[in-house]
Legacy VTK file of the C-alpha trace (Angstrom):
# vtk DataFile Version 3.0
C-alpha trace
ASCII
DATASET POLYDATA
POINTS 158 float
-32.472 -15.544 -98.025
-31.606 -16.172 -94.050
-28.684 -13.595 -94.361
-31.303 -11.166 -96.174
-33.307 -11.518 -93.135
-30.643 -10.880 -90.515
-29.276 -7.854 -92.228
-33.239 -6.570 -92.276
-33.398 -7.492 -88.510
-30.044 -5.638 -87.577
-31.047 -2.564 -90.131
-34.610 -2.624 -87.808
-32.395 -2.632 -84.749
-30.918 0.147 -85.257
-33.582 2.680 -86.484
-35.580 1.898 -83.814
-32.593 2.148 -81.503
-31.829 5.663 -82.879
-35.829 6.856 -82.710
-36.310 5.488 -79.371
-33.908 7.931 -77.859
-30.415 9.356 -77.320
-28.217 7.937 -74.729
-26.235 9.847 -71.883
-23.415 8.875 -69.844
-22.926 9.811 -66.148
-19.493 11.502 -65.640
-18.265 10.198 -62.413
-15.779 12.806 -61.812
-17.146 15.914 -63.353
-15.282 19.282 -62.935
-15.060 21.587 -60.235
-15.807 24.961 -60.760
-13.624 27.211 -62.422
-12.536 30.950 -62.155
-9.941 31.507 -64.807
-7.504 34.205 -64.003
-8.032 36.575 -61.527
-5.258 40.008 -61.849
-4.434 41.121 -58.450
-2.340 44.637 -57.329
0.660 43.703 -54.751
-1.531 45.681 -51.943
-4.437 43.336 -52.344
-5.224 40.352 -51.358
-6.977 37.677 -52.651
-9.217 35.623 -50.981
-10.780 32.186 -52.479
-14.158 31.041 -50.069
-16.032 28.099 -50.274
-19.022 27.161 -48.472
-20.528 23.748 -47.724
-24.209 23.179 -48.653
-26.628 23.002 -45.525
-29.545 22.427 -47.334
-31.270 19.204 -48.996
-31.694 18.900 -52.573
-34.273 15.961 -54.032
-34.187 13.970 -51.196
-30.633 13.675 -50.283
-29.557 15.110 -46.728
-26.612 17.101 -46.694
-23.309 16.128 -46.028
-19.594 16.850 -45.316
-17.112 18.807 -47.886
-13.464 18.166 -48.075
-11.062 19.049 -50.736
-8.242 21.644 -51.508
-8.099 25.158 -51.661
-5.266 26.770 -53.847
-3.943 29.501 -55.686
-1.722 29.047 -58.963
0.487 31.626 -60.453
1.018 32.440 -64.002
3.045 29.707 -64.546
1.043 27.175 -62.658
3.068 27.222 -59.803
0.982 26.555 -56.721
1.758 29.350 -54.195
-1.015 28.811 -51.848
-3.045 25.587 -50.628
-5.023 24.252 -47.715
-6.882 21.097 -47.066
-10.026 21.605 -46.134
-12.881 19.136 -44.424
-16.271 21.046 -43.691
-19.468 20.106 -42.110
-22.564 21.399 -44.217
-23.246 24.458 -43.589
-19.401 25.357 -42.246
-17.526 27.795 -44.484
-13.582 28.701 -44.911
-11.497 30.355 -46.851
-7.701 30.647 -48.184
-5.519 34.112 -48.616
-2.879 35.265 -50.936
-0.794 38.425 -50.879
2.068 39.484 -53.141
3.039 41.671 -50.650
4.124 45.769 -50.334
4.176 46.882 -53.859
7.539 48.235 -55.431
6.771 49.659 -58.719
3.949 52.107 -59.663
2.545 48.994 -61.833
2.955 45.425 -60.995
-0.469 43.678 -61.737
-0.548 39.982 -61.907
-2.551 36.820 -62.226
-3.500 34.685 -59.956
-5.616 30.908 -60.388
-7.976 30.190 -57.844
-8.931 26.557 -57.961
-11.648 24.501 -55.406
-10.500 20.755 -56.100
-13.417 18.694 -54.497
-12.591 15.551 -52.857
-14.782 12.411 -54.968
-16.520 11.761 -52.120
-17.080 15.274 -50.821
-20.664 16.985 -50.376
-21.774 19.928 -52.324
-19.673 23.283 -52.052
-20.041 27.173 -53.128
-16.394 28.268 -54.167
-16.453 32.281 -54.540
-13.424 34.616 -54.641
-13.278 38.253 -53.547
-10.125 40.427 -54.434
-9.646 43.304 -51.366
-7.693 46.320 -50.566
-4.901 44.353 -47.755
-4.689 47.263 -46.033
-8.490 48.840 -45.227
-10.404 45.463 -46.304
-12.569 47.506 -49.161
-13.323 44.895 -51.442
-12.699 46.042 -54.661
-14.147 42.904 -56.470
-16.053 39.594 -55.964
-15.564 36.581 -58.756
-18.263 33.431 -58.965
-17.250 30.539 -60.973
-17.444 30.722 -64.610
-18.990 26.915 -63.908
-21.050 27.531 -60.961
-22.713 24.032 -61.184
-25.926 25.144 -59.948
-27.238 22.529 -61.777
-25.660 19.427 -59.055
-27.111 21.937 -56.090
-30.685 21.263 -57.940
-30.569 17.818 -59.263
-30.341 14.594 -57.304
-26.603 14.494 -58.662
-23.952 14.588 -55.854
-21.991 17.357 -57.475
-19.505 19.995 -56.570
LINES 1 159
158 0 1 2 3 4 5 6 7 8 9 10 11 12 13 14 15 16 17 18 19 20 21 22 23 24 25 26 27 28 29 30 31 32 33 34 35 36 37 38 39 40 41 42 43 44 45 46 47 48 49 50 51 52 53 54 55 56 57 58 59 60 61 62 63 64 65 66 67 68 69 70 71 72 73 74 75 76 77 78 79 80 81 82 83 84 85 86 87 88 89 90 91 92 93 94 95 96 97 98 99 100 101 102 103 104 105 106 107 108 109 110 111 112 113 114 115 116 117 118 119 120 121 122 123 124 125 126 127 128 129 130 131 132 133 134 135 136 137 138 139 140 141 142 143 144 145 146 147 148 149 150 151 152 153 154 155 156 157
């Protein structure tokens, strides 16, 4: 009768575990934005921004960015970086050129990646792809993650 009772306790345990709600885990490290593949023409150049957020969101007062800024090729070769450490509200960005083109066709791929710092404050990433030689911008690229959702919630995200 007494193990009847437990297993009647721990079968009550649990439905009103389940009905009482759904758990959720905090993801300490969650992802930085990403871009995918962005194809460039030898005369362009593409350029990978990020901003630093001057603003305060719930309560929390803005603070500095740091992290890297690089560019990955096809193979995942990095052929660009740069350390960055912003202020909120200070911007940068990071440039990469194939160079004078030598066929009539020679489009390739390039990775843009924004790799936050743990610690680092909440930054924009944005890439714009531009003629090298008269600056016309012939396209601009947000995140395919923008995480606008850690620039509105009390989360410290990227």
């Amino acid at each position: 009768m007494q193990m009847q009772m437990h297993k009647l306790a721990a079968a009550c345990a649990v439905v009103f575990g389940a009905v009482s709600g759904t758990a959720s885990a905090f993801n300490p490290q969650p992802e930085p934005p990403a871009f995918g593949i962005v194809s460039i023409n030898p005369d362009q150049t593409i350029r990978l921004n990020v901003v630093c957020w001057e603003h305060e969101v719930d309560g929390m007062p803005p603070s500095p960015c740091s992290g890297e800024l690089m560019f990955h090729d096809m193979a995942g070769n990095i052929v660009a970086r740069r350390l960055v450490k912003l202020g909120p509200g200070g911007a940068t960005f990071l440039d990469f050129a194939l160079g004078p083109r030598t066929s009539p066709v020679n489009l390739v791929g390039a990775d843009p990646c924004w790799i936050p710092d743990p610690t680092s404050g909440r930054a924009l990433p944005t890439v714009e792809v531009f003629d090298t030689a008269t600056g016309r911008i012939a396209r601009h690229v947000n995140p395919l993650t923008p995480r606008i959702t850690f620039v509105e919630s009390g989360a410290r995200g990227r």
